[in-house]
N, C-alpha and C positions, 0 to 999 in steps of 0.2 A: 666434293659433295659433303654437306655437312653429316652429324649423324642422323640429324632427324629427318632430314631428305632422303639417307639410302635406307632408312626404316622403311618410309612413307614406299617409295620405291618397291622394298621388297613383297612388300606386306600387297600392293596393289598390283604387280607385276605375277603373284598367283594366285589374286584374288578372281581377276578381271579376266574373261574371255577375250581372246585376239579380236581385233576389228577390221573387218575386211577397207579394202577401199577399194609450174605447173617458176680532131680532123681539118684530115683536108679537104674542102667541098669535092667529091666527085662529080663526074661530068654529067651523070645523071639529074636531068632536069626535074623540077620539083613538082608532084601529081604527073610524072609520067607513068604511062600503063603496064611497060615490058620494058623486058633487061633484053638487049639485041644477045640473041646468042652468041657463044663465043669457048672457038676449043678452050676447054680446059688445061692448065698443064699444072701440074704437080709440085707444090708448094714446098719448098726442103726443107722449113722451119718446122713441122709440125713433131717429129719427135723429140725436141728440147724447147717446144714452148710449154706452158703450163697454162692447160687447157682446163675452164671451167663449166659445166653446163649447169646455169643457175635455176632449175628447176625439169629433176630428170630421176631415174630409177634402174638399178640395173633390170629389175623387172618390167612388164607394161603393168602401167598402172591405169589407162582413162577408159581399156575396153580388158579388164581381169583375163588374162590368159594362165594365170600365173601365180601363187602368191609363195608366200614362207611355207618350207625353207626353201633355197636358191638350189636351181637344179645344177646340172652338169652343164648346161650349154649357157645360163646366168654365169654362170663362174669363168666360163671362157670370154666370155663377150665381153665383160666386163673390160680385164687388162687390157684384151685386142683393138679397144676401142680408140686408145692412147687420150682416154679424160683420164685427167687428175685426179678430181673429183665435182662432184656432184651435188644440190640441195636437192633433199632427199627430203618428201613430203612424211613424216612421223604421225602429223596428225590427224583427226578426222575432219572435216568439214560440214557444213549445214547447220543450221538452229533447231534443227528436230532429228539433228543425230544422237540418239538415242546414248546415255551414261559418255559423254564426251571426254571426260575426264581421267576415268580407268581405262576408257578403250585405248584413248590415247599413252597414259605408262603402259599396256599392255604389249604396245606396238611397239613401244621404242626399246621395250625387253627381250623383244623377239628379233629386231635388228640387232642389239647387242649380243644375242646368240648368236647371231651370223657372224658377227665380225670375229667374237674368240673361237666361232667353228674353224674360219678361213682366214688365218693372217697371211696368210702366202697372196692373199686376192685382194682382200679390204683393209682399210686404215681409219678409225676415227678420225672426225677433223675438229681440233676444238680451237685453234688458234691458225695462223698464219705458219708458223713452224712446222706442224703435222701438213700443210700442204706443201711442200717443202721436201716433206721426208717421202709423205706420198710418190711427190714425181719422180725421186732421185731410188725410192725403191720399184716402180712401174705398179704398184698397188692404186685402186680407185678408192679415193676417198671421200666418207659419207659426211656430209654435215646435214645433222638434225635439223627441220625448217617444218616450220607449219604453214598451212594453207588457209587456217581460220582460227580467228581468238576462241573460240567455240569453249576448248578444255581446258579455258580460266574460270569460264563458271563464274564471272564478276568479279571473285576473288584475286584481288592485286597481288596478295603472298605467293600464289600461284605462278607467278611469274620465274618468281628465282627457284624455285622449287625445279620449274622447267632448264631453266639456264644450269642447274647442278644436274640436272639427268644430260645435259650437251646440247641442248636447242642454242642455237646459232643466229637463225632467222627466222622471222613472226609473220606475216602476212595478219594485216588487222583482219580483211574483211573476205567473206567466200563474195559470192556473186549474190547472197542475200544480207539480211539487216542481221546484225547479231548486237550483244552490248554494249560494242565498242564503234559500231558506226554503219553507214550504209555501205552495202555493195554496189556491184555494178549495173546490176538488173532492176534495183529499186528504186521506184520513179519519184517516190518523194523526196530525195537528194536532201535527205537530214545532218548529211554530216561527221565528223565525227561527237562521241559522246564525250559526257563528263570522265564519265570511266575510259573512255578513249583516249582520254587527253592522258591520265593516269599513268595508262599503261604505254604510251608513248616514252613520257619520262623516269618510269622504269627501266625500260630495254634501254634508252639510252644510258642510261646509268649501269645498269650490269655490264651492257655492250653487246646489245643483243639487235642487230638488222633489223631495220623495220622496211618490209616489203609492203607497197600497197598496190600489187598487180590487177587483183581481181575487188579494190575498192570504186566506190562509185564517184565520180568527178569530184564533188564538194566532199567530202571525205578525203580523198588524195592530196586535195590542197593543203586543205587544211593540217592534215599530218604534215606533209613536207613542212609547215609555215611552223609547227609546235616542233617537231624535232631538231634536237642539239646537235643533231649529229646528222653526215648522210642517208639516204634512204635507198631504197633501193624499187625498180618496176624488174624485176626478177623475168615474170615471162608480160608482156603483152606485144602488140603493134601498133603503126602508126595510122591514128584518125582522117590523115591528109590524106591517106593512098584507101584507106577503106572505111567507113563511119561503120563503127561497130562499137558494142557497149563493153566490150573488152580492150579497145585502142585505146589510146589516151592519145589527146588531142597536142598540136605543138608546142603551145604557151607552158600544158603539165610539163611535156618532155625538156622543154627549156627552164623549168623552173628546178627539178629534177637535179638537171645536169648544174645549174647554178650553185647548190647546195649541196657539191660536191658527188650528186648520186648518179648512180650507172642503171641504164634503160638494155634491158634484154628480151630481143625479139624472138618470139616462137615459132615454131614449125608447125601452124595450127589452119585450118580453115578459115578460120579470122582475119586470114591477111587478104582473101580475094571474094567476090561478091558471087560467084558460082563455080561449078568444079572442082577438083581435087585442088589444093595448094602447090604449088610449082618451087623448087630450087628458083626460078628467076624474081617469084615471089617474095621470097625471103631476103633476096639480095635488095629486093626494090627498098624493104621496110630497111634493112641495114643500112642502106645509103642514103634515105632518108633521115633516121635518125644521126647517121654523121652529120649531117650538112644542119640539124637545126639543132642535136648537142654537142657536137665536136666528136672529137677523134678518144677521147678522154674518158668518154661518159657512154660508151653502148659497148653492149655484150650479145653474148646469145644464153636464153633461157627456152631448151625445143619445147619443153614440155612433154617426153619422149619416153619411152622406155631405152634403157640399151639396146636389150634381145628386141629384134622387131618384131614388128604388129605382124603377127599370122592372119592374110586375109582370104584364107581357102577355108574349105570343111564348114565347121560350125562358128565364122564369124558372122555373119547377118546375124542367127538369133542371135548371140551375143552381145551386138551391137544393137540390139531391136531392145534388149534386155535392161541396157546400162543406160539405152536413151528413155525408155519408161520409168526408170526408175527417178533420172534427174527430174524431170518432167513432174512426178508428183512428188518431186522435194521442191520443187521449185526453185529449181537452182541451174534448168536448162537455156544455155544462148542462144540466139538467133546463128542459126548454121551449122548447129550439131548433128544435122542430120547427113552431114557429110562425113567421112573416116577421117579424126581426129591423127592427121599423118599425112607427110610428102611422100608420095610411091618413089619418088627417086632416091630419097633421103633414106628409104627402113634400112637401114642397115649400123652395124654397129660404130663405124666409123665416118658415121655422118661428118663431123664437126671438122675431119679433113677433108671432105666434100666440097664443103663452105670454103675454107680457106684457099683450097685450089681453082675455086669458081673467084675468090676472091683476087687473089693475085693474077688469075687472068685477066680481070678486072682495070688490073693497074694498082690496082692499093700499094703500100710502100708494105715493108716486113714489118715495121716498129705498128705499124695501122693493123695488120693482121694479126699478131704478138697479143694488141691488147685486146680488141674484141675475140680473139677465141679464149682469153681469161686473164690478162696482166689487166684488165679494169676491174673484174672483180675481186681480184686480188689485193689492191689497190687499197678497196674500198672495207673487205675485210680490216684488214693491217689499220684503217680508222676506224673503226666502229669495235671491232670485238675486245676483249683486254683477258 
């Protein structure tokens, strides 16, 4: 970090109030509805794979149970969970989130309290090597990611200013229009912007991830077609198995995967058209994405907390709470009024869940290896410097 950045840094880190707040073809036929059940058995790779979840939290973060500092059972969960590490959402999101900017260093000051609180638990991730040291010390490691260009404020210099505080990964767009191009809710499909294009060929240039999960179709493209480097769909699902404004459709996913970038499916509502989301949900969007971007190019991004979703006591309000609010930010999906979570999945060690559903499956090891994180690992090792 330069010196004018950890000025900038300190001077707005007590300035600013915190700000409260993502192959080989399987036999699975293509627009099938259901994964046929099948015992599970227990996957031997997962304690020496290096497991990524590309957009996750040791706390919840989509219905607030929780925030800074990390209580005592965030800090268990965390190791227990046997992820590596994690893209850990720093920033704020919306176009009328209010000082985007300071809330955002605020936030990313008060994770770096956590981390020099608990080096026994968390590890910085600023290259490929700290994930590396992460696994081999059983530490969960955080990488900086934003969810929305929001706290660049139009301002390009902004960029490295973020990349010297450890932002990793960018997400252009939330689910609405901000400077840098449309999201995925917005119907006019403008695209990405001039300043879009900009800030594209910056992070390539730092080496800073450019996620476009929650951008809008022509905006996705378009990024992928302007970046130098891979990209990344961090969390969404696949359009073939459910038409939703958070899917992305095959031709993305294979354009995607063309340009060297890794597609990571969520653990969200979005993947089925009523009901809770299902474990056999999730496999479906998995093997889908294998089969139309290979074995090379999908991950998982839950979009999760570690600690799970407590859904006793005072979750309804809660949830009645956080869907009002999206609602007049304008930044709510179609199907949020379902619990943002697999009921079989809440638990800290989802991601061996997946793997053991996986290899029951059939999948080969070197198949399960990469989507629970040697693709986004991959794809780090190209993009960051």
């Amino acid at each position: 970090m330069s010196a004018v950045d950890r000025r900038t840094f300190v001077r707005l880190a007590g300035a600013a109030a915190l700000a409260p707040l993502a192959v080989r073809p399987s036999s699975l036929e293509p627009g099938a509805r259901s994964v046929p059940s099948i015992t599970p058995r227990r996957w031997p790779g997962y304690r020496d794979a290096l497991v990524v979840d590309a957009l996750a939290s040791p706390i919840q973060f989509n219905i607030p149970q929780g925030d800074l500092p990390l209580t005592a059972a965030d800090l268990q969960n965390a190791p227990a969970s046997g992820i590596t590490a994690v893209n850990l959402t720093v920033g704020v999101v919306g176009a009328t989130a209010p000082a985007p900017f300071e809330s955002t260093v605020a936030r990313i000051a008060a994770w770096e309290r956590e981390v020099d609180a608990h080096p026994d638990v968390l590890r910085r991730v600023r290259g490929v090597a700290d994930l590396e040291d992460a696994k081999a010390s059983r530490l969960l490691g955080l990488i900086y990611g934003f969810q929305d260009g929001v706290p660049f404020e139009g301002q390009l210099d902004r960029i490295a200013l973020f990349h010297g505080l450890g932002v990793r990964i960018v997400q252009l767009t939330y689910n609405d229009r901000n400077l840098l191009g449309d999201g995925a809710l917005e119907p006019g499909e403008a695209g990405l912007s001039r300043f879009g294009h900009a800030a594209v060929a910056r992070m390539n240039e730092l080496g800073i991830l450019v996620d476009l999960s929650h951008c809008g179709a022509r905006t996705t493209v378009e990024a992928i077609r302007t970046s130098s480097r891979p990209v990344a769909l961090t969390h969404t699902g696949c359009a073939a198995l459910f038409s939703h404004p958070r899917n992305k459709d095959d031709a993305t996913l294979r354009l995607t995967a063309e340009g060297g970038g890794v597609v990571g499916i969520y653990l969200m509502p979005f993947l089925n058209p009523s009901g809770p989301p299902t474990t056999d949900d999730v496999v479906r969007h998995l093997e889908h994405a294998l089969q139309v971007c290979g074995e090379d190019h999908v991950g998982i991004g839950s979009d999760q907390g570690i600690t799970p979703l407590r859904v006793d006591g005072a979750f309804s309000e809660q949830f009645a709470a956080v869907a009002a609010r999206r609602q007049a930010m304008g930044i709510a999906a179609p199907r949020e009024d379902t619990p943002p979570y697999v009921p079989e999945l809440n638990v800290p060690r989802r991601m061996e869940l997946l793997a053991d559903r996986l290899a029951a499956r059939g999948h080969p090891d070197r198949v399960i290896e990469k989507i629970l994180g040697g693709n986004f690992v991959r794809l780090f090792g190209e993009v960051w410097r």
